[in-house]
LOMAR-873721 format. One record per atom (N, C-alpha, C): residue number from 1; atom name; x, y, z. Coordinates in pm, whole numbers. Example, Ala and Ser with C-alpha at 12.3 -4.5 7.8 and 13.67 -1.06 7.14 Angstrom:
! residues 2
(site 1,N,(1319,-569,780));
(site 1,CA,(1230,-450,780));
(site 1,C,(1320,-330,780));
(site 2,N,(1285,-225,708));
(site 2,CA,(1367,-106,714));
(site 2,C,(1290,3,787));
//
This chain:
! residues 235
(site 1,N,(1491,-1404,377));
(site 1,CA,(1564,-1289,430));
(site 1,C,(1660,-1337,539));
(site 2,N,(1802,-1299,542));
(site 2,CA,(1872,-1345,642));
(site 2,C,(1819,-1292,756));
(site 3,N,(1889,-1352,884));
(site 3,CA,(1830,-1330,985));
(site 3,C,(1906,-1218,1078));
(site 4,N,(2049,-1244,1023));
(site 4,CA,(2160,-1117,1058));
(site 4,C,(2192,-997,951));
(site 5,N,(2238,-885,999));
(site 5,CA,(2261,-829,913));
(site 5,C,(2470,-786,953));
(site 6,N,(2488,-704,862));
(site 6,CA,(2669,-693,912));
(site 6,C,(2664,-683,1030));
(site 7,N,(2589,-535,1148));
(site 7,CA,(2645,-498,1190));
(site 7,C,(2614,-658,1307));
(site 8,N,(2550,-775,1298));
(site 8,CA,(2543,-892,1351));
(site 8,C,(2450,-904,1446));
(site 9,N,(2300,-784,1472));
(site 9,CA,(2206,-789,1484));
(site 9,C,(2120,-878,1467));
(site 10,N,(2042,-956,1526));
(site 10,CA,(1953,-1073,1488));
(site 10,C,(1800,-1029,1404));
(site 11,N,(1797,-920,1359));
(site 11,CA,(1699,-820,1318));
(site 11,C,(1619,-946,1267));
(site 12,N,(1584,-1046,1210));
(site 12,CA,(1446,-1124,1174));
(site 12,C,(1410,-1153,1311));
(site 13,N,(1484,-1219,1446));
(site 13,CA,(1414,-1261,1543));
(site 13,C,(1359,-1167,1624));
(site 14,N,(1391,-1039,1629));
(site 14,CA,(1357,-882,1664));
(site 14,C,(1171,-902,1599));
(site 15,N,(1225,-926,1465));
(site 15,CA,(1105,-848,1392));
(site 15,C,(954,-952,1425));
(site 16,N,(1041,-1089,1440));
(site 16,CA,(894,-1212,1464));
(site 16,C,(856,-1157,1651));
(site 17,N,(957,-1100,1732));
(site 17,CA,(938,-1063,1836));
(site 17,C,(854,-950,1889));
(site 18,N,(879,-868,1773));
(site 18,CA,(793,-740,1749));
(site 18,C,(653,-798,1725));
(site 19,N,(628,-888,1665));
(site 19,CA,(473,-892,1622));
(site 19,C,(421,-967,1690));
(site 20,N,(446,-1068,1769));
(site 20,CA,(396,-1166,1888));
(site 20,C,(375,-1050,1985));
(site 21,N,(492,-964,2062));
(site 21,CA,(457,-947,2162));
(site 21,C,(377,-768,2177));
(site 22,N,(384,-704,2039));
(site 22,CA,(354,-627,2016));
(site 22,C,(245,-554,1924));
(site 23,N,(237,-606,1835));
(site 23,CA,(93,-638,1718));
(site 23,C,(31,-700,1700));
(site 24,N,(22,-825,1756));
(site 24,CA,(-108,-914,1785));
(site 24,C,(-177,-914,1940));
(site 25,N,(-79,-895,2038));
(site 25,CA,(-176,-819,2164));
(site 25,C,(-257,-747,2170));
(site 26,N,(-262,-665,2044));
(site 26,CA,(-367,-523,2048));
(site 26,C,(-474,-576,1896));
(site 27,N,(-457,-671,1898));
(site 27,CA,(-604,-718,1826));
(site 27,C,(-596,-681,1677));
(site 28,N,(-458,-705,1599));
(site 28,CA,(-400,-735,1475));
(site 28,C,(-413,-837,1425));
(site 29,N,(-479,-902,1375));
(site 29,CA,(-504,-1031,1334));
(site 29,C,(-555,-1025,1172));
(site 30,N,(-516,-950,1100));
(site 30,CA,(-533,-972,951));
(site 30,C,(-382,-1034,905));
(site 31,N,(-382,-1164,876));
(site 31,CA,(-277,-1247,885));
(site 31,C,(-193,-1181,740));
(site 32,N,(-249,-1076,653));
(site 32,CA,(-167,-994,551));
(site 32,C,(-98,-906,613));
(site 33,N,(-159,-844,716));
(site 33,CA,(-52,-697,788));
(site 33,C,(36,-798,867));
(site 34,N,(3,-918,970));
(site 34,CA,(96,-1004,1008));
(site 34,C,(235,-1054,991));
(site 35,N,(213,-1076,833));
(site 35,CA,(283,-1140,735));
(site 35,C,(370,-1020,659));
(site 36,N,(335,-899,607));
(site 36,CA,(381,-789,559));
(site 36,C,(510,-794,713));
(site 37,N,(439,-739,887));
(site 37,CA,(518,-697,939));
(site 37,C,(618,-778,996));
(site 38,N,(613,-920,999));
(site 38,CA,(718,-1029,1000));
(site 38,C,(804,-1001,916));
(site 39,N,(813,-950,793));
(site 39,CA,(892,-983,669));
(site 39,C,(968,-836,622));
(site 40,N,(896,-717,653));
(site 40,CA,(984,-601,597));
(site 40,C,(1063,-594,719));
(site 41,N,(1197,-540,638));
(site 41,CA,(1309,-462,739));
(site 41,C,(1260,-369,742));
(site 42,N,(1214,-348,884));
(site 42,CA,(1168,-242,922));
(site 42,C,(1309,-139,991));
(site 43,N,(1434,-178,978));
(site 43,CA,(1551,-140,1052));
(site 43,C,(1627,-55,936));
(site 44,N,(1544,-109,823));
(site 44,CA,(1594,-12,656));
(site 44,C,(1553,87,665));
(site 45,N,(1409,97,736));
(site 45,CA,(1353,233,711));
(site 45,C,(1365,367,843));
(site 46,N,(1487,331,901));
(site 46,CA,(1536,422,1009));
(site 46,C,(1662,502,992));
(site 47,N,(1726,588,1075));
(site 47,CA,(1808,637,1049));
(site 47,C,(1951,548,1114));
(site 48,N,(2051,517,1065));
(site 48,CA,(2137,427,1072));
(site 48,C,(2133,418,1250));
(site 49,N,(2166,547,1265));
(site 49,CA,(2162,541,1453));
(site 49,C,(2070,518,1467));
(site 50,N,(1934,503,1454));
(site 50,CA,(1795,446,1504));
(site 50,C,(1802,268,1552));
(site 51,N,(1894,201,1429));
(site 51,CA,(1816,65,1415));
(site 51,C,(1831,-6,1477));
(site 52,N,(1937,-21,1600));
(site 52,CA,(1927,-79,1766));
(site 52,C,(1782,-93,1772));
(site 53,N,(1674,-6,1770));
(site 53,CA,(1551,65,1842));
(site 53,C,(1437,30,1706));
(site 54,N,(1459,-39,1584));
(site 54,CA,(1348,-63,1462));
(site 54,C,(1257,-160,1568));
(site 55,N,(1311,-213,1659));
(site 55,CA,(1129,-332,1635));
(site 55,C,(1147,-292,1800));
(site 56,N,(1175,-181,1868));
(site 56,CA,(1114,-148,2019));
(site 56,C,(960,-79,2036));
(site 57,N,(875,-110,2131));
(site 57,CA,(785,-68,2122));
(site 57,C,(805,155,2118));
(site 58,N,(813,208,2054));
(site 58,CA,(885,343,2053));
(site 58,C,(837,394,1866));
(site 59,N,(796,575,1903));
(site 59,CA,(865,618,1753));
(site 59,C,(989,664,1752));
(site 60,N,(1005,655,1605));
(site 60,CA,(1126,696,1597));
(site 60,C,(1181,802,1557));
(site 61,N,(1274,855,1573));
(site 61,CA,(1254,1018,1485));
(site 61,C,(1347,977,1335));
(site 62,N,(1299,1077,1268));
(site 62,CA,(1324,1053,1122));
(site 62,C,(1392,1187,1057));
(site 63,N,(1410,1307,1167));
(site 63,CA,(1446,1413,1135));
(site 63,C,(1379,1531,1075));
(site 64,N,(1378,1644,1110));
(site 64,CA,(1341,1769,1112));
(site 64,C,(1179,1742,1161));
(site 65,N,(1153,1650,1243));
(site 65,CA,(1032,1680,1294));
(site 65,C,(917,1569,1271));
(site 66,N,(970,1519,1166));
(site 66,CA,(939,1348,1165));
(site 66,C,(938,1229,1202));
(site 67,N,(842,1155,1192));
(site 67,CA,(868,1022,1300));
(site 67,C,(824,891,1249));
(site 68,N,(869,778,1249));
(site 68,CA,(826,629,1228));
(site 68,C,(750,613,1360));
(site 69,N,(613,566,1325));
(site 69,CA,(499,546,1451));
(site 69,C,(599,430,1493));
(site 70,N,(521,418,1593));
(site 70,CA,(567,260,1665));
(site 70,C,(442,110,1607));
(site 71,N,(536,40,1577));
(site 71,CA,(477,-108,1531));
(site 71,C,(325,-121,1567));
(site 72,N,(299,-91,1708));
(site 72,CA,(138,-130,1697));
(site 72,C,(48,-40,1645));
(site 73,N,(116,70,1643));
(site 73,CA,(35,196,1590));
(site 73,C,(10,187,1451));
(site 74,N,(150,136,1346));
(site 74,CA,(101,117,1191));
(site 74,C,(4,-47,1189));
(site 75,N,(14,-123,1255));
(site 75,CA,(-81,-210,1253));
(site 75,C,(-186,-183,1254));
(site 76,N,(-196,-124,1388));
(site 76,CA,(-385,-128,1402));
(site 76,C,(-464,-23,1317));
(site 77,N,(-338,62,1261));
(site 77,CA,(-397,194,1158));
(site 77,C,(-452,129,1020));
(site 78,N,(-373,36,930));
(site 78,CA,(-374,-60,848));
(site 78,C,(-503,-137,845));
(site 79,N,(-477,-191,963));
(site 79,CA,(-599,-299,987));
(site 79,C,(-770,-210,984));
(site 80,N,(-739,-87,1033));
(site 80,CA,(-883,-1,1059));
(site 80,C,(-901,52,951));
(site 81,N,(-804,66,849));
(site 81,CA,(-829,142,711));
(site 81,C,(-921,47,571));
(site 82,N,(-929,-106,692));
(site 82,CA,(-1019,-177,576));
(site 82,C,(-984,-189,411));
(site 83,N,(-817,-204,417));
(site 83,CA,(-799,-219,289));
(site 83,C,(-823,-313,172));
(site 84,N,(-829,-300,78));
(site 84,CA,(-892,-482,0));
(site 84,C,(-778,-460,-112));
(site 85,N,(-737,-563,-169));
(site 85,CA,(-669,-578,-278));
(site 85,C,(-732,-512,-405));
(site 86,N,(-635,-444,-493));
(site 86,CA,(-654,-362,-585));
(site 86,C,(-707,-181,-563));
(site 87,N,(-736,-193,-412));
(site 87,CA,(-721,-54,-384));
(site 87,C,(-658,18,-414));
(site 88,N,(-693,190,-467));
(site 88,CA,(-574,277,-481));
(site 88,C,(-585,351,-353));
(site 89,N,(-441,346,-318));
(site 89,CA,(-430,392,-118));
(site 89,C,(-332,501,-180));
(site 90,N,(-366,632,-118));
(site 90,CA,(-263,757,-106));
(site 90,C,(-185,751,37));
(site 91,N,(-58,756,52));
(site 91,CA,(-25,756,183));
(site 91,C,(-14,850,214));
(site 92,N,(-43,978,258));
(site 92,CA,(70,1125,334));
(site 92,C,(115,1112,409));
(site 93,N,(231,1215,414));
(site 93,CA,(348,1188,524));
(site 93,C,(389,1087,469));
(site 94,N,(487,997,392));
(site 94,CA,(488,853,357));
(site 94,C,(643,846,456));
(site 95,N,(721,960,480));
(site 95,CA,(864,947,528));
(site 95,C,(921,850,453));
(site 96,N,(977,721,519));
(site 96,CA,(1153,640,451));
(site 96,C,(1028,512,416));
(site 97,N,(889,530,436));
(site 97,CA,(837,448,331));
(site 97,C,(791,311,384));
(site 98,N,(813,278,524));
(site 98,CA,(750,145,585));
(site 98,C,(617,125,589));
(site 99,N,(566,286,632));
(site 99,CA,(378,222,620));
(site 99,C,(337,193,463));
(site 100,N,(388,275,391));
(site 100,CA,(336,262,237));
(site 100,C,(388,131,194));
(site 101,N,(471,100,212));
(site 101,CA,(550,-104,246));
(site 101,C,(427,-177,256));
(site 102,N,(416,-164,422));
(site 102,CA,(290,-257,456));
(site 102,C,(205,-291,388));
(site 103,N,(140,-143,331));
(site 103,CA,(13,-124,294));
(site 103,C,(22,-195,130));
(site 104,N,(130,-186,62));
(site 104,CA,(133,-224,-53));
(site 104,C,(134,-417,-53));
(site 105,N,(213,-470,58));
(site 105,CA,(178,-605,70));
(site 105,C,(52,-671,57));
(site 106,N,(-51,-547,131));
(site 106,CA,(-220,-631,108));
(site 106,C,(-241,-631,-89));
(site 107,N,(-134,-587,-157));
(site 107,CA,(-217,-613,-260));
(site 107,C,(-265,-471,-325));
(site 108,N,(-232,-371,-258));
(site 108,CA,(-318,-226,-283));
(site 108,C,(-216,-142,-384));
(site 109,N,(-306,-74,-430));
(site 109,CA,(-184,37,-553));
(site 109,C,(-134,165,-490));
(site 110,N,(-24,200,-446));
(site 110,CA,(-20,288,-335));
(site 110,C,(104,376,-416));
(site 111,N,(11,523,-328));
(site 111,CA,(125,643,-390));
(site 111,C,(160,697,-287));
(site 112,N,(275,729,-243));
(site 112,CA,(336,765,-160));
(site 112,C,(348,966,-176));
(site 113,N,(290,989,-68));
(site 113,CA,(349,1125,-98));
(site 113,C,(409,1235,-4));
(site 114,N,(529,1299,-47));
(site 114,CA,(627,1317,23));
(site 114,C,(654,1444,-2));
(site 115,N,(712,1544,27));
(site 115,CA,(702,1647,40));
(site 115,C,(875,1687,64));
(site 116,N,(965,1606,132));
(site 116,CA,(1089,1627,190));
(site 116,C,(1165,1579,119));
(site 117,N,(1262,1625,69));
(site 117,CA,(1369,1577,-100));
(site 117,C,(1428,1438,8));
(site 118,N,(1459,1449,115));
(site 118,CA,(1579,1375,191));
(site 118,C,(1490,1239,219));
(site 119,N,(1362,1259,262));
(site 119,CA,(1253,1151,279));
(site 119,C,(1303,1067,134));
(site 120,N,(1213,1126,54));
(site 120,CA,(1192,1086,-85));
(site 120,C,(1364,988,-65));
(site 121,N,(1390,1095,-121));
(site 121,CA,(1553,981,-165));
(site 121,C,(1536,826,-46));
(site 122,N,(1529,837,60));
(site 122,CA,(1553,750,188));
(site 122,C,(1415,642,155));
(site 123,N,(1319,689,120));
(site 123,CA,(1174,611,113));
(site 123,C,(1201,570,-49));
(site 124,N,(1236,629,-161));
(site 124,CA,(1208,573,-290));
(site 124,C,(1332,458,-273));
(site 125,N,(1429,478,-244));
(site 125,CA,(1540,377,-189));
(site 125,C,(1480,193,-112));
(site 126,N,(1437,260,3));
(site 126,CA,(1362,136,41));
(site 126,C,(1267,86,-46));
(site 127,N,(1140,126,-107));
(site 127,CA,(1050,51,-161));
(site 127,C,(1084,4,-273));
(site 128,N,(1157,31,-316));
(site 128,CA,(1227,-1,-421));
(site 128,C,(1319,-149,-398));
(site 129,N,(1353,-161,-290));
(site 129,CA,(1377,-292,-236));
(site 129,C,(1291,-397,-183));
(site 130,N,(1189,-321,-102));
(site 130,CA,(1093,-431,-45));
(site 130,C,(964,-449,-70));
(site 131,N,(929,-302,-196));
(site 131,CA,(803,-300,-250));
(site 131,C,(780,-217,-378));
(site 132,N,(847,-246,-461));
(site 132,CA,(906,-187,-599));
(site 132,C,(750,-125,-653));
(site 133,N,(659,-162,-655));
(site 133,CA,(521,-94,-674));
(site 133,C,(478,21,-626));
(site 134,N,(595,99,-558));
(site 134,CA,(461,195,-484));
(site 134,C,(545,331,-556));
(site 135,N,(455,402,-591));
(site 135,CA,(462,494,-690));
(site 135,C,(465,680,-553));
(site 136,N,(617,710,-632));
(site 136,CA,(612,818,-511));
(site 136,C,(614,931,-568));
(site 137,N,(520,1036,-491));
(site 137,CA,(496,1182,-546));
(site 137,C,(519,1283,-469));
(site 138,N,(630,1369,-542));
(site 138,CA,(675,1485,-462));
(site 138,C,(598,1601,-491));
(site 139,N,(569,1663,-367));
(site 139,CA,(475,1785,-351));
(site 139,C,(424,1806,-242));
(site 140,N,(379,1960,-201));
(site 140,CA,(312,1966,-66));
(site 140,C,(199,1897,-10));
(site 141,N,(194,1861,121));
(site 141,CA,(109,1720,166));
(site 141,C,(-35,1763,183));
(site 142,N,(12,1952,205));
(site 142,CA,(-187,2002,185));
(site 142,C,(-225,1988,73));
(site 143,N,(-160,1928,-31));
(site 143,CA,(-222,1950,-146));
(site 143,C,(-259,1799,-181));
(site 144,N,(-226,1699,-153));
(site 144,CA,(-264,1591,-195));
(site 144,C,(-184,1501,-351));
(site 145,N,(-199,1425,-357));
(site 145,CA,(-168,1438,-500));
(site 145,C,(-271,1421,-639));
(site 146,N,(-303,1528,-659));
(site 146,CA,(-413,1554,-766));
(site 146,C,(-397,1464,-928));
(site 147,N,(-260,1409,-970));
(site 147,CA,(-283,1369,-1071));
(site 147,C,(-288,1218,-1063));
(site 148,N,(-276,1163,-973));
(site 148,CA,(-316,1043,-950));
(site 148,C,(-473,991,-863));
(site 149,N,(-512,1085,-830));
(site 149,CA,(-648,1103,-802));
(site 149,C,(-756,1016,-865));
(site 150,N,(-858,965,-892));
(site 150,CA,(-936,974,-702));
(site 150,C,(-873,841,-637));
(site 151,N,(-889,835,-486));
(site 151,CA,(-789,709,-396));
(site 151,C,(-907,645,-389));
(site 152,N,(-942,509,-318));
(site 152,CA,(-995,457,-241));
(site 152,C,(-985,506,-102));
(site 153,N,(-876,489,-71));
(site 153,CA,(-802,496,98));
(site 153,C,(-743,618,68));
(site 154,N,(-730,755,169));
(site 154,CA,(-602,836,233));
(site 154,C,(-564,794,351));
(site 155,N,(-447,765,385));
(site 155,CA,(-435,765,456));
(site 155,C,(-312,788,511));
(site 156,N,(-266,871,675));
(site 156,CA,(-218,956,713));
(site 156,C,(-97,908,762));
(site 157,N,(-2,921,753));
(site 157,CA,(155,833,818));
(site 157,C,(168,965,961));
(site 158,N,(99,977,1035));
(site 158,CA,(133,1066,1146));
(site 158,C,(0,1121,1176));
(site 159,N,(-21,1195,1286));
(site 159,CA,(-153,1258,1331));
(site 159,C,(-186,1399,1310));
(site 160,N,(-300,1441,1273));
(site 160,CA,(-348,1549,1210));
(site 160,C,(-491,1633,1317));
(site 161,N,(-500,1749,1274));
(site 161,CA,(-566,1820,1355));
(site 161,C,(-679,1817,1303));
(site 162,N,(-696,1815,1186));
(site 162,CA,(-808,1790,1120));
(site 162,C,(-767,1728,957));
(site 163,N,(-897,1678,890));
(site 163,CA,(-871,1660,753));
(site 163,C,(-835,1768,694));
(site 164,N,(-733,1744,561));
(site 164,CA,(-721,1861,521));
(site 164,C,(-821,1869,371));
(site 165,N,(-842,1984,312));
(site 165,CA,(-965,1982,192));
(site 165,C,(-916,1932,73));
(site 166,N,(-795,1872,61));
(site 166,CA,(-760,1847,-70));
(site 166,C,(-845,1676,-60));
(site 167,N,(-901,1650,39));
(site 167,CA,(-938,1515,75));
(site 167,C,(-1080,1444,-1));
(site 168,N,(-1135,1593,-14));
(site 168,CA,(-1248,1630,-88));
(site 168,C,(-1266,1593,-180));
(site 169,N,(-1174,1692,-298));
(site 169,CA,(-1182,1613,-414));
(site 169,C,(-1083,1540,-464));
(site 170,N,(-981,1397,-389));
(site 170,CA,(-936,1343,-420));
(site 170,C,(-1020,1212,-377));
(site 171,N,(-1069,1170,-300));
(site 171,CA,(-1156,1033,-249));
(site 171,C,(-1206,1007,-385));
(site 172,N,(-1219,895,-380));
(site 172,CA,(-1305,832,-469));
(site 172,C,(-1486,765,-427));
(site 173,N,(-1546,763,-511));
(site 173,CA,(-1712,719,-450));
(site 173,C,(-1703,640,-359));
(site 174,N,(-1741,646,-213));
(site 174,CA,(-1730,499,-108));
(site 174,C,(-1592,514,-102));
(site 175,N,(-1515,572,-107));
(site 175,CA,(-1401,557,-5));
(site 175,C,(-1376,574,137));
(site 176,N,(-1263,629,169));
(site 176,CA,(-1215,661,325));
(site 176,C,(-1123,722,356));
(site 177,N,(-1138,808,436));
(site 177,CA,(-967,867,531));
(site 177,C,(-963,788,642));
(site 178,N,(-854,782,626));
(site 178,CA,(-809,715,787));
(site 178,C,(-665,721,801));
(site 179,N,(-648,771,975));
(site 179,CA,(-507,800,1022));
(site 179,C,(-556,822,1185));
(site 180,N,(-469,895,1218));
(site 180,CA,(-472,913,1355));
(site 180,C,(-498,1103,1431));
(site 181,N,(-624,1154,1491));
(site 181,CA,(-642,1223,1475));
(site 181,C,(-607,1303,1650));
(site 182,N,(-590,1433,1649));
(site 182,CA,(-520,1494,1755));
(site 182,C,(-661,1534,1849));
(site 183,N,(-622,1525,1941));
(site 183,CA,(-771,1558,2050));
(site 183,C,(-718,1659,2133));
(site 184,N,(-781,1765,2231));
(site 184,CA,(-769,1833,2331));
(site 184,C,(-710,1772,2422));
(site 185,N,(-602,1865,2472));
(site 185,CA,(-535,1758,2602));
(site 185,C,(-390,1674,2543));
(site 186,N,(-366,1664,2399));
(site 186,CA,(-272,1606,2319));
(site 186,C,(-274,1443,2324));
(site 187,N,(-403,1390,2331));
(site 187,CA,(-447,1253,2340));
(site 187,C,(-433,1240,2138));
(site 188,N,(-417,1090,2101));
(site 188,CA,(-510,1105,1988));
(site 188,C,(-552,964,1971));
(site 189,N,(-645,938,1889));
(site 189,CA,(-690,858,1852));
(site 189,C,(-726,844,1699));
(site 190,N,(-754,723,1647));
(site 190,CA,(-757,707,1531));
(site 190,C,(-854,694,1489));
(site 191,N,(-856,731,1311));
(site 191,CA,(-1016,794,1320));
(site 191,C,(-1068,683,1174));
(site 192,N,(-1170,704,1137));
(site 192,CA,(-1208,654,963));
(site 192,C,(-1304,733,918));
(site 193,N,(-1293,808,851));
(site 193,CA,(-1386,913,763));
(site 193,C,(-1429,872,658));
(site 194,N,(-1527,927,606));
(site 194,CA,(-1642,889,479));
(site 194,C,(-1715,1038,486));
(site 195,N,(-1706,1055,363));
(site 195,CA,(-1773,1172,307));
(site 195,C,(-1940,1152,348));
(site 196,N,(-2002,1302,421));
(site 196,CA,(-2102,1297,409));
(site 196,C,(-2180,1361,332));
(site 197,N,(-2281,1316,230));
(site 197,CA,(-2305,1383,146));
(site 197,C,(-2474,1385,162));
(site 198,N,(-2552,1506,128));
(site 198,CA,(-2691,1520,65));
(site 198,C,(-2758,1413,-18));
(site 199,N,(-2842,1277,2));
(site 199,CA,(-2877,1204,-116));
(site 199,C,(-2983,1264,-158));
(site 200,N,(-2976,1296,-309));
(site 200,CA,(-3092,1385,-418));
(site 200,C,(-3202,1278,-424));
(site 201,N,(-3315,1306,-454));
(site 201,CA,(-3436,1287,-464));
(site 201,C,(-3416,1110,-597));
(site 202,N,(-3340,1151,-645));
(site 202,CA,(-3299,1051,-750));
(site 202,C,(-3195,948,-662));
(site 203,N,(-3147,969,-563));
(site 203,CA,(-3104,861,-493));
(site 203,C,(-2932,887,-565));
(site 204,N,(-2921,970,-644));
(site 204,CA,(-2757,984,-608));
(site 204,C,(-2678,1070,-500));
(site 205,N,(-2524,1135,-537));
(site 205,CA,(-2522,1178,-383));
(site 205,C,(-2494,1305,-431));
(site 206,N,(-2548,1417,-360));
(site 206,CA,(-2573,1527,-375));
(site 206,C,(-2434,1628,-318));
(site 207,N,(-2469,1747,-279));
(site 207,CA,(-2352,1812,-207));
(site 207,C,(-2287,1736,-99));
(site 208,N,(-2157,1785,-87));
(site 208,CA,(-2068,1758,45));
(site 208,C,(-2095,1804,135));
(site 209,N,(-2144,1733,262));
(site 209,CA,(-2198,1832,414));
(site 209,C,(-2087,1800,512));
(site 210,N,(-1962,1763,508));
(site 210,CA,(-1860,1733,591));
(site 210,C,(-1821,1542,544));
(site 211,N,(-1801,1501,677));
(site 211,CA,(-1716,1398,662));
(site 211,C,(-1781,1324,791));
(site 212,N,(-1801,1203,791));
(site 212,CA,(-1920,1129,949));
(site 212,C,(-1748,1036,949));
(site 213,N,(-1726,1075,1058));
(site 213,CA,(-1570,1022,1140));
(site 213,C,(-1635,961,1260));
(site 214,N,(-1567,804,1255));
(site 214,CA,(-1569,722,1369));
(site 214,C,(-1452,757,1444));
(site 215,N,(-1434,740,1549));
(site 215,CA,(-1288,695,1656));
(site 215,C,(-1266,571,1693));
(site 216,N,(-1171,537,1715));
(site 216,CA,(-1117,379,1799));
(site 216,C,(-1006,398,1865));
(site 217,N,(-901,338,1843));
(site 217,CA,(-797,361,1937));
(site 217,C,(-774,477,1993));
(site 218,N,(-732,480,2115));
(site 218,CA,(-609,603,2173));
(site 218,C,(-472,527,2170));
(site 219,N,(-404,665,2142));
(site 219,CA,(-239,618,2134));
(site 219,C,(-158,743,2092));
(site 220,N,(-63,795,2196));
(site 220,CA,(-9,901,2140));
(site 220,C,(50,858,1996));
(site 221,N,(64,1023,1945));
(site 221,CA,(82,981,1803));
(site 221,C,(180,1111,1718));
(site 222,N,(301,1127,1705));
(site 222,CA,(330,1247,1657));
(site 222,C,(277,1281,1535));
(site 223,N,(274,1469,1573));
(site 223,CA,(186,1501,1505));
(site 223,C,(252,1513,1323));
(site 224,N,(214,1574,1248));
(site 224,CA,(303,1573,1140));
(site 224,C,(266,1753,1112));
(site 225,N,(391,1810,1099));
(site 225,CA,(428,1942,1144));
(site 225,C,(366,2016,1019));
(site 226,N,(380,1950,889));
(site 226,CA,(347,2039,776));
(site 226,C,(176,2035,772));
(site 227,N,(110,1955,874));
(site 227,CA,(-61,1939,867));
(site 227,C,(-84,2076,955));
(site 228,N,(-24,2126,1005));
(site 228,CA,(-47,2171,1134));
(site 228,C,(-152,2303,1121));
(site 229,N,(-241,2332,1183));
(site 229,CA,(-286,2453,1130));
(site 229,C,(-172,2569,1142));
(site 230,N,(-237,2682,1040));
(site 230,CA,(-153,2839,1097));
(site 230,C,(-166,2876,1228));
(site 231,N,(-117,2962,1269));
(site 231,CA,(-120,3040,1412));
(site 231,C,(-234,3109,1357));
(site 232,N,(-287,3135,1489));
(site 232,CA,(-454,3229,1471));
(site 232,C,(-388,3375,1472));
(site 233,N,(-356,3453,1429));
(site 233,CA,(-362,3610,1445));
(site 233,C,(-414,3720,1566));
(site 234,N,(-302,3754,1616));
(site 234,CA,(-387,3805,1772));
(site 234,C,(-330,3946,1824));
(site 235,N,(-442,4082,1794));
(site 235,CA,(-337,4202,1849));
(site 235,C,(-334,4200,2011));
//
């Protein structure tokens, strides 16, 4: 990959700068997300006026309410989602398509799903350059995408108030959610979910009793507007 681009930006020494001083400080060390974030233009997946600002520690806005996390944030999300090669990973929220990038470098089968015609065009554009594998699905993000169902991994390109139920029956046996989840106070932190289920007398797994969610990081995190709950109703 050259190291300049027209407008004569040094964007590769940006990007090896980004990950020394920014994604391996915070305890990134799966030398695949390393190697993924050394190598994508991450300056493709911004809005032309953004890409001064692709490898600053910062999100970015992406328009009507959307945002590219900041570099350490898709790292350490990646890295906590425990991905393995040949995984099928759902991304939501996928926006212009860098986390679903990443995530497709480990090796994983990833569907992107998008909801915003303008995303889509901007994200099927990029991966299509830097990760021609990742398969993108338009439709609402509460809904999941049902015909490519069940995932290994969901996981969330922005922060959420809670899981949403399409999560339910799209997981696959022993899978996971993972993204970044909203706390009281507008803190968030990032979470990894696993279905909790009833084990039957026969030792398979019985009803759904929720979801047993770890936490780890804090890190602000914008939220993603279409997760958002409704307004509560109030005379």
């Amino acid at each position: 990959m050259p190291s300049e681009t027209q407008d004569g930006c040094d964007y590769n020494g940006l990007r090896q700068n980004m990950v020394d001083d920014q994604v391996r400080p915070v305890e990134v060390n799966d030398p695949r997300i390393l190697t993924a974030m050394r190598t994508l233009p991450r300056e493709l997946a911004v809005p032309p006026a953004e890409r001064g600002f692709a490898y600053a520690d910062r999100t970015l806005p992406l328009g009507d309410g959307r945002y590219l996390a900041q570099p350490m944030i898709t790292g350490r999300l990646v890295q906590s989602a425990r991905i393995s090669a040949g995984e099928r990973v759902l991304v939501v929220a996928a926006g212009t398509g860098y986390l679903a990038s990443v995530v497709a470098c480990l090796d994983a089968q990833v569907v992107a799903l998008e909801s915003d015609s303008a995303l889509i065009a901007q994200g099927h554009a990029y991966t299509e350059q830097v990760a021609p594998g990742v398969l993108w699905y338009h439709g609402p993000l509460a809904d999941g995408a049902p015909e490519n169902a069940p995932f290994d991994v969901i996981l969330f390109d922005g922060a959420i108030t809670d899981i949403p139920a399409f999560c339910i029956g799209q997981i696959a046996t022993g899978g996971r959610v993972a993204g970044m989840m909203s706390k009281a106070g507008g803190t968030c932190s990032s979470f990894l979910a696993e279905p909790d289920q009833v084990i039957t007398a026969d030792g398979s797994a019985g009803a759904f009793e929720g979801w047993a969610i770890r936490l780890g990081f804090d890190s602000p995190a914008p939220l993603i507007p279409e997760l958002l709950p409704a307004p509560a109703f109030a005379f």
